[in-house]
C-alpha positions in Angstrom: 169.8 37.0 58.1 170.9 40.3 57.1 174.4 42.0 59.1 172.2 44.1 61.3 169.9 41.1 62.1 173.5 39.2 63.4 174.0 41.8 65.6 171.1 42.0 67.3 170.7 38.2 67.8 174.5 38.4 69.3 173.2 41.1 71.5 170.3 39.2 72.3 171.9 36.1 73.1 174.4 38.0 75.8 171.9 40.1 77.6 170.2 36.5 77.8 173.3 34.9 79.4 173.4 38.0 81.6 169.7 37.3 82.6 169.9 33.9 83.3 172.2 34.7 86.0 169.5 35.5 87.8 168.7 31.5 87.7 170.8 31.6 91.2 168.9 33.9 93.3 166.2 31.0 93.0 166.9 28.8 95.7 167.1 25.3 94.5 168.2 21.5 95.3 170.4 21.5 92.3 171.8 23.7 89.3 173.4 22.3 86.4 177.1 22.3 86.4 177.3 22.3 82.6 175.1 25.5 82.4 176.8 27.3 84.7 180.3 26.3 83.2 178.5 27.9 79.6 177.7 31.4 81.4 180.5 31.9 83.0 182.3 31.2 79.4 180.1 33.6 77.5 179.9 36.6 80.3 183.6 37.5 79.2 183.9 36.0 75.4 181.7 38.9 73.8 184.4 41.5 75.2 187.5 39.8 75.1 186.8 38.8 70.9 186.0 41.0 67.9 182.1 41.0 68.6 179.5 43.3 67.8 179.2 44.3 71.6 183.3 44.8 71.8 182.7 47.1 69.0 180.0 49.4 70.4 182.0 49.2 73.7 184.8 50.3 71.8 183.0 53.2 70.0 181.5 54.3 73.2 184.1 56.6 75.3 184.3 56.7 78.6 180.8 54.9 78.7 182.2 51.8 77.1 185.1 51.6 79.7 182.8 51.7 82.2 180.9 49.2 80.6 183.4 46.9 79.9 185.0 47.4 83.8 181.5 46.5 84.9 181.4 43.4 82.4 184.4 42.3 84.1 183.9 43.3 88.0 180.9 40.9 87.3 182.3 38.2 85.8 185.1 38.5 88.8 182.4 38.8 91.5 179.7 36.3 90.6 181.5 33.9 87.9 185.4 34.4 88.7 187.5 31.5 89.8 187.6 33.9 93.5 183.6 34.1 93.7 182.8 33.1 96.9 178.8 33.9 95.8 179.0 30.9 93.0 181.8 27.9 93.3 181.8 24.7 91.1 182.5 22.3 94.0 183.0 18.3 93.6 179.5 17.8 94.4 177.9 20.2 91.7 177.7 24.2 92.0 177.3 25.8 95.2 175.5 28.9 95.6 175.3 31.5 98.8 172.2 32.5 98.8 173.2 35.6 100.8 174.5 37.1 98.5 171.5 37.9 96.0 171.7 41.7 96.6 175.8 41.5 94.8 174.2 39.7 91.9 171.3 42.1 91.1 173.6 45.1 91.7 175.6 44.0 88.6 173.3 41.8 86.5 170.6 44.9 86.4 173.0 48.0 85.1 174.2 45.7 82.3 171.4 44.7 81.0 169.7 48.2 80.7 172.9 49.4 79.1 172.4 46.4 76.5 169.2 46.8 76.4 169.8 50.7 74.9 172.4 49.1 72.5 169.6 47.2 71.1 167.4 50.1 70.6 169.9 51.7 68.9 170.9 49.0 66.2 167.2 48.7 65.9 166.2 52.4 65.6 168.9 52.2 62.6 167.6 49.4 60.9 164.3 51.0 61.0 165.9 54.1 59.1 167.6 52.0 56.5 164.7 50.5 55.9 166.0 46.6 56.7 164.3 43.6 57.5 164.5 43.2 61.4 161.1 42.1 62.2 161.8 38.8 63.8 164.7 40.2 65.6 162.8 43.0 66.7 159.8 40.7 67.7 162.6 38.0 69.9 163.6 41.7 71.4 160.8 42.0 73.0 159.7 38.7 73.8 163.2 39.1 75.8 162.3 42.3 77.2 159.3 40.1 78.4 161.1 37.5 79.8 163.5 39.4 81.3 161.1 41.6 83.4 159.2 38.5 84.4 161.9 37.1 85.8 163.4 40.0 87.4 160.6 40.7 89.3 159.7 36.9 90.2 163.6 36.8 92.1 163.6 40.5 93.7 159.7 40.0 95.6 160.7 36.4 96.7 163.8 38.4 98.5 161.4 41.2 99.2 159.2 38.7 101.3 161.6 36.9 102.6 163.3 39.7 103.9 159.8 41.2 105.1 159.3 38.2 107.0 162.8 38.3 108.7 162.2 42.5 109.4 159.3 41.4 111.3 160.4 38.8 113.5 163.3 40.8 114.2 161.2 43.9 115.2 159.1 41.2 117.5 162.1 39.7 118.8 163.3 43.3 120.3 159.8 44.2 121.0 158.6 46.6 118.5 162.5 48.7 118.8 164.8 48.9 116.4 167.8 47.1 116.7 171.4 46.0 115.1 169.4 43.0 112.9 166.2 45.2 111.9 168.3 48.1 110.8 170.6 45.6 109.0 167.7 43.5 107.1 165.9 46.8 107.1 168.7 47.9 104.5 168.5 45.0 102.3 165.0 45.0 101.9 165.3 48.9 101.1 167.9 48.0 98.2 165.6 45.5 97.0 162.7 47.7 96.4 165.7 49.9 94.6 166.0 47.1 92.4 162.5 46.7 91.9 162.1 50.3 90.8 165.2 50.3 88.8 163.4 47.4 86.6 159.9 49.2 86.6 161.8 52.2 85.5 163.7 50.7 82.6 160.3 48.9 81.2 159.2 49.7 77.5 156.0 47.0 78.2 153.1 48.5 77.9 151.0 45.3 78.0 147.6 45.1 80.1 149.1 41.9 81.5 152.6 43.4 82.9 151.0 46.4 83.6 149.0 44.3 85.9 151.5 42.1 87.5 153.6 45.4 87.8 150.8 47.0 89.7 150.7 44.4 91.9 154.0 44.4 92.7 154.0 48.1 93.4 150.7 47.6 95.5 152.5 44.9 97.4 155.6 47.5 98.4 153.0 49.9 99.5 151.4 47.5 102.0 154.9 46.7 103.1 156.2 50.2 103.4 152.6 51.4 105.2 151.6 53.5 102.1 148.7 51.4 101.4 145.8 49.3 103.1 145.9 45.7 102.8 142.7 45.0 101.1 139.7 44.2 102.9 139.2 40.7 104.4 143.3 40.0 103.7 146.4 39.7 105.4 150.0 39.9 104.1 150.4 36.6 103.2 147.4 36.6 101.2 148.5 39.4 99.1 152.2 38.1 98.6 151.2 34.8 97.8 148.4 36.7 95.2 151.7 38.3 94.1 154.5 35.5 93.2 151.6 33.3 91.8 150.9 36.4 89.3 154.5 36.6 88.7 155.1 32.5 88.2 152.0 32.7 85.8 153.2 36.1 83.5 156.9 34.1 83.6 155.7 30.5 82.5 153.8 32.2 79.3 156.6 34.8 78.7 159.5 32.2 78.4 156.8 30.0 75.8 157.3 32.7 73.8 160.5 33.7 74.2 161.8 30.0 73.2 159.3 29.5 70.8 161.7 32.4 68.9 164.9 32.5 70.5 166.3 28.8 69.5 165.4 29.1 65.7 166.9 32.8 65.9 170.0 31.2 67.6 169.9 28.2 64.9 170.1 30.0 62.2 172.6 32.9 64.0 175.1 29.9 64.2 174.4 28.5 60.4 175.3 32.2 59.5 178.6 32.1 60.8 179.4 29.2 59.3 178.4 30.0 55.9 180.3 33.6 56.4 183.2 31.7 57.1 183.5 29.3 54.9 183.1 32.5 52.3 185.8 33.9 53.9 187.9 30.4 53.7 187.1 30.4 49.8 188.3 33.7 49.2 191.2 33.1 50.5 190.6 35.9 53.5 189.7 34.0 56.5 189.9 37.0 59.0 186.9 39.2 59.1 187.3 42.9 56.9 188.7 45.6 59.4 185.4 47.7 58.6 182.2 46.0 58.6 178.2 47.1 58.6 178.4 45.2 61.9 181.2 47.9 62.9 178.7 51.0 61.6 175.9 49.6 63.3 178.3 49.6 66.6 179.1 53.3 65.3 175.0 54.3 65.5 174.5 52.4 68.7 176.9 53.9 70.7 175.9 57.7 69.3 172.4 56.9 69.7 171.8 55.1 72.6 174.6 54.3 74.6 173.4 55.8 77.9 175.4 54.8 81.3 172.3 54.1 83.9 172.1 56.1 87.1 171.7 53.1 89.8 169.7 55.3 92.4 167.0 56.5 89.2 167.4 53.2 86.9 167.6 55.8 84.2 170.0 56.6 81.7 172.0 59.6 83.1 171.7 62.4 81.6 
């Protein structure tokens, strides 16, 4: 694994971590303790070490303290000792599930501002002429994933919160009232989020394009921009929808495994070789300037971009 290949898989693995946080706007009977104890650990490691993403923070201006503030005013809101959205309790981890909208306005902004790192390291291996194909292909097998997933959590709120603007509208007799403008908000920032992560897509795959057309199909029948289809009603189409969803994220994260733990594997046997190098020379600190530090350098030049959260595009 060549130095620019260990700093994509080190990106890779925390815009992972960052993704999986999305694991708790799925509502479920349990969620491992030990899991959760490992995000919340590797949320703030990659900033507060010498790392690859600390570097390219550091190279980036006022965009990289930005960055980093929004690294930590996640970690604070979601994983922070203070979080009142996640708390490790004596009878396993407690999540309020009321508080989705807090996690996907910090978990999506990070992850496209990653994700833009990672195009830069790559667009610089490309023109050095390095080896990064396998890093390049668990890229976008992440890129994959992390759509899938994206969109599978924001349309179950989207329903859900459908559901609730409708029987709230009922309940005051077709007027709008204190609850339907108040959902009525929520489900507006949702379909935000939803374009943010439509917007930030480099898939060009018949099969997401599908499932993203769906999605947007869905919004329109919600929003009264669009028929439902003949012979349907809505929950026809929206349960049409998550199953489309469920079946492009079950084949997405087969793939993404199938690379990620032997890219991960052989990340860690890496380190260990580079340090034991280091041991034997006599020079167990890392070098003050490193390839990993230039490849920070073109990343933060290139493609460091600070996303505008109304557009989900990098401003310009």
């Amino acid at each position: 694994m060549n130095q620019i290949s260990e700093v994509l898989a080190t990106l890779i693995h925390y815009n992972v971590a960052v993704r999986d946080t999305l694991e708790y706007c799925l509502k479920k009977d349990s969620y491992d303790a030990n899991l959760f104890k490992e995000k919340k650990r590797s949320i703030l490691v990659e900033v507060d070490q010498h790392t690859p993403l600390k570097d390219i923070i550091d190279h980036s201006g006022e965009n990289g303290v930005k960055l980093e503030k929004s690294i930590r005013d996640f970690y604070d809101k979601v994983y922070g000792d203070n979080s009142t959205i996640l708390h490790l309790a004596d009878d396993g981890l407690r999540v309020d599930h009321n508080q989705h909208l807090v996690i996907y306005e910090n978990v999506m902004p990070i992850h496209e501002n990653i994700n833009y790192m990672i195009l830069g390291v790559i667009n610089d291996g490309h023109k050095k002429n390095l080896d990064i194909a396998e890093m390049e292909k668990l890229w976008k097998a992440d890129e994959t994933m992390y759509r899938g997933v994206a969109y599978m959590t924001l349309v179950n709120d989207l329903i859900g919160l459908f559901n609730d603007f409708n029987k709230a509208m009922q309940e005051s007799k077709g007027q709008p009232s204190p609850a339907s403008n108040f959902i009525g908000k929520d489900l507006q920032t949702v379909i935000n989020q939803i374009n943010f992560v439509r917007a930030n897509a480099k898939e060009t795959d018949l099969v997401y394009k599908n499932m993203e057309d769906h999605i947007n199909a869905l919004m329109e029948n919600m929003t009264g921009r669009r028929d439902l289809p003949e012979g349907k009603k809505f929950p026809d189409v929206m349960k049409e929808t998550q199953d489309l969803i469920n079946i492009y994220v079950r084949d997405a994260e087969a793939k993404f495994r199938e690379l990620y733990v032997p890219a991960m594997n052989e990340l860690v046997a890496q380190a260990k070789e580079d340090e034991a190098k280091r041991v034997a020379n006599g020079n167990p600190a890392p070098a003050p300037a490193t390839p990993k530090e230039e490849a920070a350098q073109v990343a933060s030049d290139d493609e460091m971009a600070e996303i505008d959260p109304k557009t989900g595009l990098p401003k310009a």
